[in-house]
MDTraj code that builds the backbone (N, CA, C; nanometers):
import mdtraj as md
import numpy as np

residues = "UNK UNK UNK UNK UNK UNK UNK UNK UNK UNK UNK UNK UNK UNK UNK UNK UNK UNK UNK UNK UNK UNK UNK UNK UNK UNK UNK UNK UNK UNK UNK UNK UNK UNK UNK UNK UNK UNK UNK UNK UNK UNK UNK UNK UNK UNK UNK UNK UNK UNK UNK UNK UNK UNK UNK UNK UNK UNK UNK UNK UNK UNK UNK UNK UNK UNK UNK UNK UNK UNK UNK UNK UNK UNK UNK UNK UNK UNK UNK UNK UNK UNK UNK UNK UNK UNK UNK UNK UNK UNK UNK UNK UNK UNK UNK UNK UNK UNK UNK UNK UNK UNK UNK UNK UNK UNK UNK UNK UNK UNK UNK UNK UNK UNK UNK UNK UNK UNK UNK UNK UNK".split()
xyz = np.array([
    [-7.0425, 5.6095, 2.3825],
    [-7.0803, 5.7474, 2.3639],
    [-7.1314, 5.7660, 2.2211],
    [-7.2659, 5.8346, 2.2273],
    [-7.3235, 5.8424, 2.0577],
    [-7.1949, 5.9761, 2.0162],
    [-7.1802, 5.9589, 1.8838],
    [-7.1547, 6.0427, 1.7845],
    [-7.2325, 6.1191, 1.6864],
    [-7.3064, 6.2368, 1.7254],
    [-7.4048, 6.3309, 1.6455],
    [-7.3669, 6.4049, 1.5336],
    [-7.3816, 6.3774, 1.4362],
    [-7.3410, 6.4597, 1.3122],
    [-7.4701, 6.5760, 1.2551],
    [-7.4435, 6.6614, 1.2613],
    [-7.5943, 6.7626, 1.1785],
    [-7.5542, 6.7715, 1.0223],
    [-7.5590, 6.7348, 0.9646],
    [-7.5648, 6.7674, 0.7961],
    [-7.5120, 6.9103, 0.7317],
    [-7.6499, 6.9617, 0.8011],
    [-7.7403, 7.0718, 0.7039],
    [-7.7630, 7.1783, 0.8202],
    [-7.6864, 7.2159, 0.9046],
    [-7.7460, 7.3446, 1.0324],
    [-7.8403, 7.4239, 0.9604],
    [-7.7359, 7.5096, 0.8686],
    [-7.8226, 7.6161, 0.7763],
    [-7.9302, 7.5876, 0.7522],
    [-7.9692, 7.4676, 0.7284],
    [-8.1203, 7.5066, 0.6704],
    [-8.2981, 7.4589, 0.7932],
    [-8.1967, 7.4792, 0.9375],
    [-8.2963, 7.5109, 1.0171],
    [-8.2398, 7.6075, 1.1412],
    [-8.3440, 7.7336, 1.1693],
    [-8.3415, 7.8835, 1.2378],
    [-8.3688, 7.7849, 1.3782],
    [-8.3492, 7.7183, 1.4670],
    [-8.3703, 7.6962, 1.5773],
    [-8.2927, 7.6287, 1.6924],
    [-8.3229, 7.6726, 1.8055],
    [-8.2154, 7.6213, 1.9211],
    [-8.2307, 7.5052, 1.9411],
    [-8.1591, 7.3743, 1.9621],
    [-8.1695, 7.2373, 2.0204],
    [-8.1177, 7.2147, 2.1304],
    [-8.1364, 7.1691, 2.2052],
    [-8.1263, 7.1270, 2.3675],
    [-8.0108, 6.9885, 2.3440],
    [-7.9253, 7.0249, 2.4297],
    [-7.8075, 6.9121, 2.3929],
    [-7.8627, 6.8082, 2.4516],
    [-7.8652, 6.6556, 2.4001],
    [-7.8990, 6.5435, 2.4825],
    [-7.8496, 6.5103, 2.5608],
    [-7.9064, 6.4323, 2.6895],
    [-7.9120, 6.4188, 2.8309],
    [-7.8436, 6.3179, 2.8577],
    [-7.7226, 6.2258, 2.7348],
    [-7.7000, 6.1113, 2.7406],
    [-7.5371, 6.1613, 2.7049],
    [-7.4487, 6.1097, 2.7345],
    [-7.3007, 6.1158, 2.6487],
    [-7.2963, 6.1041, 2.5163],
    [-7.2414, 6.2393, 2.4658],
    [-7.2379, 6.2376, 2.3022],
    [-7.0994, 6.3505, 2.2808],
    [-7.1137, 6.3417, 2.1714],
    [-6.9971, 6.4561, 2.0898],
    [-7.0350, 6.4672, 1.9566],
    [-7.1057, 6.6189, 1.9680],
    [-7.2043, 6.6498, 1.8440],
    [-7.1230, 6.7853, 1.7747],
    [-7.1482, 6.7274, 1.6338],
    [-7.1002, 6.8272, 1.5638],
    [-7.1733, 6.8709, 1.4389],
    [-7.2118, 7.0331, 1.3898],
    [-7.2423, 7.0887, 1.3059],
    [-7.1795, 7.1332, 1.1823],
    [-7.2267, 7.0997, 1.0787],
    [-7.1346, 7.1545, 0.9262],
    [-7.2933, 7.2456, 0.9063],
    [-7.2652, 7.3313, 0.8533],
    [-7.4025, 7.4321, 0.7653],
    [-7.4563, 7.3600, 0.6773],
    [-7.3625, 7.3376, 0.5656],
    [-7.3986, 7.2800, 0.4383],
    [-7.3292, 7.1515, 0.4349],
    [-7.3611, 7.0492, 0.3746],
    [-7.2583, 6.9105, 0.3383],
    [-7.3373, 6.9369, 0.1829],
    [-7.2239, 6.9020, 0.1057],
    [-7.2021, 6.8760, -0.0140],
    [-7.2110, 6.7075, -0.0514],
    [-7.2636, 6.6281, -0.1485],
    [-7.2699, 6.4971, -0.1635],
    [-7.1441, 6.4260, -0.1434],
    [-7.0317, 6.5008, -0.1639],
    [-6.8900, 6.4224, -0.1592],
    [-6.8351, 6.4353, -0.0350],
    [-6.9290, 6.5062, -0.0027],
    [-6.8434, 6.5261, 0.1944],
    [-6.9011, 6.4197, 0.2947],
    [-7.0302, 6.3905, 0.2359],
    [-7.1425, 6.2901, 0.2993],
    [-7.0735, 6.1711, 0.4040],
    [-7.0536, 6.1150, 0.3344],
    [-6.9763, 5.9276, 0.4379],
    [-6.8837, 5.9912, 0.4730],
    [-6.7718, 6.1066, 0.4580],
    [-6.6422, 6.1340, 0.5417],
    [-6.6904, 6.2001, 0.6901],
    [-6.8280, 6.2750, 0.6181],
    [-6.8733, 6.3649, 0.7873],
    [-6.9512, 6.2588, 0.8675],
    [-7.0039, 6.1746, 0.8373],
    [-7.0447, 6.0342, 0.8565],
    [-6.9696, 5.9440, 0.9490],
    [-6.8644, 5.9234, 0.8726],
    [-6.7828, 5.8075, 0.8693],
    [-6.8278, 5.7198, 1.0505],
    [-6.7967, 5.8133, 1.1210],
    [-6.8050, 5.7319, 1.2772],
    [-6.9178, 5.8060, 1.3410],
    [-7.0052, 5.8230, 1.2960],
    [-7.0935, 5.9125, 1.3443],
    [-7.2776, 5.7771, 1.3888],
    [-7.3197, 5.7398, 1.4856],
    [-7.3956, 5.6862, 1.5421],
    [-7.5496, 5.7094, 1.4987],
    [-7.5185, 5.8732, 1.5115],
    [-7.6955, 5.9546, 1.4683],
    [-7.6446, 6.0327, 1.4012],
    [-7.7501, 6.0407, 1.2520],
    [-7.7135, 6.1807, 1.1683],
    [-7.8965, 6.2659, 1.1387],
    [-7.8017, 6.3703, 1.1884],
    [-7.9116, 6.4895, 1.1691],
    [-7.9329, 6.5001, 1.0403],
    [-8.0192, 6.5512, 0.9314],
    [-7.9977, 6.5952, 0.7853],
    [-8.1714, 6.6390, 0.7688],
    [-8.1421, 6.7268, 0.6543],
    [-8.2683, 6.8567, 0.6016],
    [-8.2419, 6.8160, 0.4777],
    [-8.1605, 6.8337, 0.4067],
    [-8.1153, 6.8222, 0.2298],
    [-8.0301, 6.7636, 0.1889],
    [-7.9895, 6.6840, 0.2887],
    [-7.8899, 6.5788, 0.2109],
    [-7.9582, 6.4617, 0.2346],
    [-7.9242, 6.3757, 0.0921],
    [-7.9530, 6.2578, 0.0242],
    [-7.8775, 6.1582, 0.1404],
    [-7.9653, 6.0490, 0.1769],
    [-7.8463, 5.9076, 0.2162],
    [-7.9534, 5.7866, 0.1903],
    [-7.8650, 5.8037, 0.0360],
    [-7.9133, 5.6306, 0.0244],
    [-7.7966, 5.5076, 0.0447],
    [-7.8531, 5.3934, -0.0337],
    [-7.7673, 5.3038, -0.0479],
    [-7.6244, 5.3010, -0.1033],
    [-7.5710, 5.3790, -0.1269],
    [-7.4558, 5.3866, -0.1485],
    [-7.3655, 5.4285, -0.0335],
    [-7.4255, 5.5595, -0.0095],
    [-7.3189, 5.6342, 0.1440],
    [-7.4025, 5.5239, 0.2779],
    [-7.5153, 5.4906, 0.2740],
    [-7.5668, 5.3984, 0.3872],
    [-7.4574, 5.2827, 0.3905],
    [-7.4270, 5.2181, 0.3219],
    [-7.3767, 5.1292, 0.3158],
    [-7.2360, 5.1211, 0.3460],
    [-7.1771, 5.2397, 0.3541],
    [-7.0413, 5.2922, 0.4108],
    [-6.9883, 5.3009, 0.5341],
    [-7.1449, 5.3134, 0.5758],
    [-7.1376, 5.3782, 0.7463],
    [-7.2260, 5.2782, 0.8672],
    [-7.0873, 5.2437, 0.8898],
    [-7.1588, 5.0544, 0.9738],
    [-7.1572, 5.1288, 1.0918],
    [-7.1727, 5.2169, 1.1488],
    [-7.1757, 5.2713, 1.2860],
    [-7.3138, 5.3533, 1.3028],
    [-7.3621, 5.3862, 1.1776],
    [-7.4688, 5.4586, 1.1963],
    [-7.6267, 5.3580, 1.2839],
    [-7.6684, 5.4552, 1.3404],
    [-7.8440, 5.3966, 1.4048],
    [-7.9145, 5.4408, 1.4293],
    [-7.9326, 5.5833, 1.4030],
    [-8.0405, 5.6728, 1.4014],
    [-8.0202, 5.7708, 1.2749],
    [-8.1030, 5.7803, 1.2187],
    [-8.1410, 5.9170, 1.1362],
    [-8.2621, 5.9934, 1.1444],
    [-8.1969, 6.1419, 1.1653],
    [-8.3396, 6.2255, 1.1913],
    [-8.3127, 6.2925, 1.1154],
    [-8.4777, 6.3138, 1.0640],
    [-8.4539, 6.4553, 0.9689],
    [-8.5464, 6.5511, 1.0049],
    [-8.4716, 6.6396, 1.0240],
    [-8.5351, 6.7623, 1.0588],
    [-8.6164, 6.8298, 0.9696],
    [-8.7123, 6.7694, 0.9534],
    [-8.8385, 6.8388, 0.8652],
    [-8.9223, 6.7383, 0.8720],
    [-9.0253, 6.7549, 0.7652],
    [-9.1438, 6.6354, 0.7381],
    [-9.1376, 6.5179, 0.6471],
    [-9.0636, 6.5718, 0.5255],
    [-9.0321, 6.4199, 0.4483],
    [-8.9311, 6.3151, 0.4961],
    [-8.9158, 6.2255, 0.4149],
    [-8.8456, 6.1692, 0.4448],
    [-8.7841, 6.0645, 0.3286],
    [-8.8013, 6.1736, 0.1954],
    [-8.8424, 6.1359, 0.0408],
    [-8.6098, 6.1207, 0.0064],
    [-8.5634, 6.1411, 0.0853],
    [-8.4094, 6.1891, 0.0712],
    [-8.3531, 6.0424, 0.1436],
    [-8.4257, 5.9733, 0.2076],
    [-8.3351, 5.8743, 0.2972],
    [-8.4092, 5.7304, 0.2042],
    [-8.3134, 5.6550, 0.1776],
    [-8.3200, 5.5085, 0.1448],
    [-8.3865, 5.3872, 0.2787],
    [-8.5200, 5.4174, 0.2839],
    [-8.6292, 5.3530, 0.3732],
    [-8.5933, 5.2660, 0.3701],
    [-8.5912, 5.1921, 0.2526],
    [-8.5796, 5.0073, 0.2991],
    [-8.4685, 4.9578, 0.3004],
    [-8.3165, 5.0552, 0.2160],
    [-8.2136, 4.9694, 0.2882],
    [-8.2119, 4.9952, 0.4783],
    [-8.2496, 5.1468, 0.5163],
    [-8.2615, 5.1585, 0.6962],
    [-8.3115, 5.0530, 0.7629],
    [-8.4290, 4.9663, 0.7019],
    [-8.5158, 4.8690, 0.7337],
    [-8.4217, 4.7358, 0.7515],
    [-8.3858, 4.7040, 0.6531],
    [-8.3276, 4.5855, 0.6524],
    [-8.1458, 4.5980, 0.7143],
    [-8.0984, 4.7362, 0.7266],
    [-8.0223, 4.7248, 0.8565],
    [-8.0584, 4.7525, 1.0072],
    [-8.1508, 4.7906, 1.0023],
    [-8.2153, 4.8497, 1.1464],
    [-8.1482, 4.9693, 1.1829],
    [-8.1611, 5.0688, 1.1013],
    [-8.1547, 5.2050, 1.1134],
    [-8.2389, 5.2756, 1.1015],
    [-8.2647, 5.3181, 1.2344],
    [-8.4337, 5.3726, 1.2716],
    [-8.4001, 5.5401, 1.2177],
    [-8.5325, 5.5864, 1.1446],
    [-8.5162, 5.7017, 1.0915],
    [-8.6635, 5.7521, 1.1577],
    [-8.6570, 5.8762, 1.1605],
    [-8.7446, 5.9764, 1.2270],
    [-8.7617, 6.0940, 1.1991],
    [-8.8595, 6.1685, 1.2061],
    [-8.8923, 6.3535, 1.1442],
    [-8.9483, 6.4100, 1.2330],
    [-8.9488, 6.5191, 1.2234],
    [-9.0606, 6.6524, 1.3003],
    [-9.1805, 6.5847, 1.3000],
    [-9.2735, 6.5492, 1.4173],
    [-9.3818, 6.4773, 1.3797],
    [-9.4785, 6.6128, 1.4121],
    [-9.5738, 6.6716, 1.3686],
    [-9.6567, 6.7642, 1.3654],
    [-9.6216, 6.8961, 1.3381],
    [-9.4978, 6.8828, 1.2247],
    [-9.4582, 7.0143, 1.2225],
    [-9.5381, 7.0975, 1.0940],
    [-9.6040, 7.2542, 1.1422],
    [-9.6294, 7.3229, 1.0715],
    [-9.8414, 7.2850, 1.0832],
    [-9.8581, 7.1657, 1.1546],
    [-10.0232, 7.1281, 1.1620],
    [-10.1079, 7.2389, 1.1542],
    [-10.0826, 7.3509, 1.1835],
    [-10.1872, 7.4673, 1.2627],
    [-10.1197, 7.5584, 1.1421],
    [-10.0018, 7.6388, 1.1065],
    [-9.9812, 7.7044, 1.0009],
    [-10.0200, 7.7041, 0.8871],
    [-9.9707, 7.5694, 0.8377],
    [-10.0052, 7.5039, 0.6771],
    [-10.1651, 7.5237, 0.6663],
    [-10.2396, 7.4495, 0.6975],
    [-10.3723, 7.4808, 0.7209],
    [-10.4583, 7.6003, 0.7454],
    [-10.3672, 7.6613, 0.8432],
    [-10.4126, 7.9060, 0.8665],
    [-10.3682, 7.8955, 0.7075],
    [-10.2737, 7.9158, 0.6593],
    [-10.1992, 7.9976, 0.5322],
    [-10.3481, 7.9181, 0.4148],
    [-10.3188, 7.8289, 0.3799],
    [-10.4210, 7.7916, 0.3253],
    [-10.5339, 7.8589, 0.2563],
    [-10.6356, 7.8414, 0.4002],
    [-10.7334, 7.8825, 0.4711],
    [-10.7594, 8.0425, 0.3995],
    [-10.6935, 8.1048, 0.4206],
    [-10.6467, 8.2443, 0.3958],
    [-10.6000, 8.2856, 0.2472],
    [-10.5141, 8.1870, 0.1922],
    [-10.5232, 8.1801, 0.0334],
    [-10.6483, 8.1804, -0.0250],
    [-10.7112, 8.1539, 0.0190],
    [-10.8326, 8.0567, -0.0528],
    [-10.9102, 8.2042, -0.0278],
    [-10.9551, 8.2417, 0.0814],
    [-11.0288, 8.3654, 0.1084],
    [-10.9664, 8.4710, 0.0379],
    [-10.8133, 8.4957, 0.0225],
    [-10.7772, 8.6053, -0.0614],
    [-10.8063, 8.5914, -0.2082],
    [-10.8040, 8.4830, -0.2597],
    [-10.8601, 8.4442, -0.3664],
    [-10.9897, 8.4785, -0.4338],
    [-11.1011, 8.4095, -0.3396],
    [-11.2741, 8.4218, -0.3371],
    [-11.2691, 8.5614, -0.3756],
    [-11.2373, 8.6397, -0.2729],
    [-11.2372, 8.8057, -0.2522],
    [-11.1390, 8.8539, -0.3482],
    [-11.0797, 8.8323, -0.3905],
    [-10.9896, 8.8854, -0.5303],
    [-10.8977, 8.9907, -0.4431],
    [-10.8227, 8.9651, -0.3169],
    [-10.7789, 9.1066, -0.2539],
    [-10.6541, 9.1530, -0.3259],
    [-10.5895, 9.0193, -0.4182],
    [-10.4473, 9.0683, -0.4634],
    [-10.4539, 9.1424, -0.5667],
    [-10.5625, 9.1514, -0.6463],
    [-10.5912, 9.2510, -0.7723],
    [-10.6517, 9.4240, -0.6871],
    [-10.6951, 9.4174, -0.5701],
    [-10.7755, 9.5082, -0.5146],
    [-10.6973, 9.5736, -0.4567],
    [-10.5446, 9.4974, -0.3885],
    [-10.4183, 9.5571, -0.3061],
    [-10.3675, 9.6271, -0.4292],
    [-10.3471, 9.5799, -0.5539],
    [-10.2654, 9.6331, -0.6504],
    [-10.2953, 9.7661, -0.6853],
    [-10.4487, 9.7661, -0.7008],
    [-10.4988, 9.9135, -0.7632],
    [-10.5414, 10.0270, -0.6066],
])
top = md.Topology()
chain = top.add_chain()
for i, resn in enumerate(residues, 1):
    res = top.add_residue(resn, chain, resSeq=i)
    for name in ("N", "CA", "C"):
        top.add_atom(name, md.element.get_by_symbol(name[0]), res)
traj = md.Trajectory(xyz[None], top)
């Protein structure tokens, strides 16, 4: 049976669909760096947004084999020790494609047009 740990709930607004496989998943809001490998400790897959796991807490947690992070980077997880244990890590793949690009888009035109000096007066 996997063991699901979420990190970081708080810092994503959305519903997840429980997986279709035997698990026992659990949510903390926030993890703090010193709480890290204890919320860990037997945990299979870890969810995380803002918490750090490098080589130090990686190396703690011989049960782990998936890491997802719920967002786009992936600038917080220690790539090549995951590599050289075979701990497959993964992100939001197309998240924000069509927004990031509108908002942009729209900066740039509020800009040209000067509307934020024109809203002011």
């Amino acid at each position: 049976m996997e063991k699901i740990v979420y990190l970081d709930r708080d810092a994503v607004r959305a519903h997840f669909r429980s997986p279709d496989f035997p698990h026992e998943w659990r949510d903390y809001g926030v993890t703090a760096p010193t709480e890290t490998i204890e919320r860990l400790r037997h945990a299979t897959i870890a969810i995380t947004n803002k918490t750090f796991l490098r080589e130090p807490e990686l190396s703690q947690l011989s049960q782990l084999r998936l890491i997802v992070v719920s967002a786009t980077g992936v600038d917080r997880i220690d790539l090549d020790y995951c590599r050289r244990h075979k701990i497959t890590v993964c992100n939001v793949p197309n998240y924000a494609e069509r927004s990031v690009p509108e908002h942009v888009l729209m900066m740039m035109l509020a800009l040209r047009r000067n509307l934020i000096a024109y809203r002011r007066r």
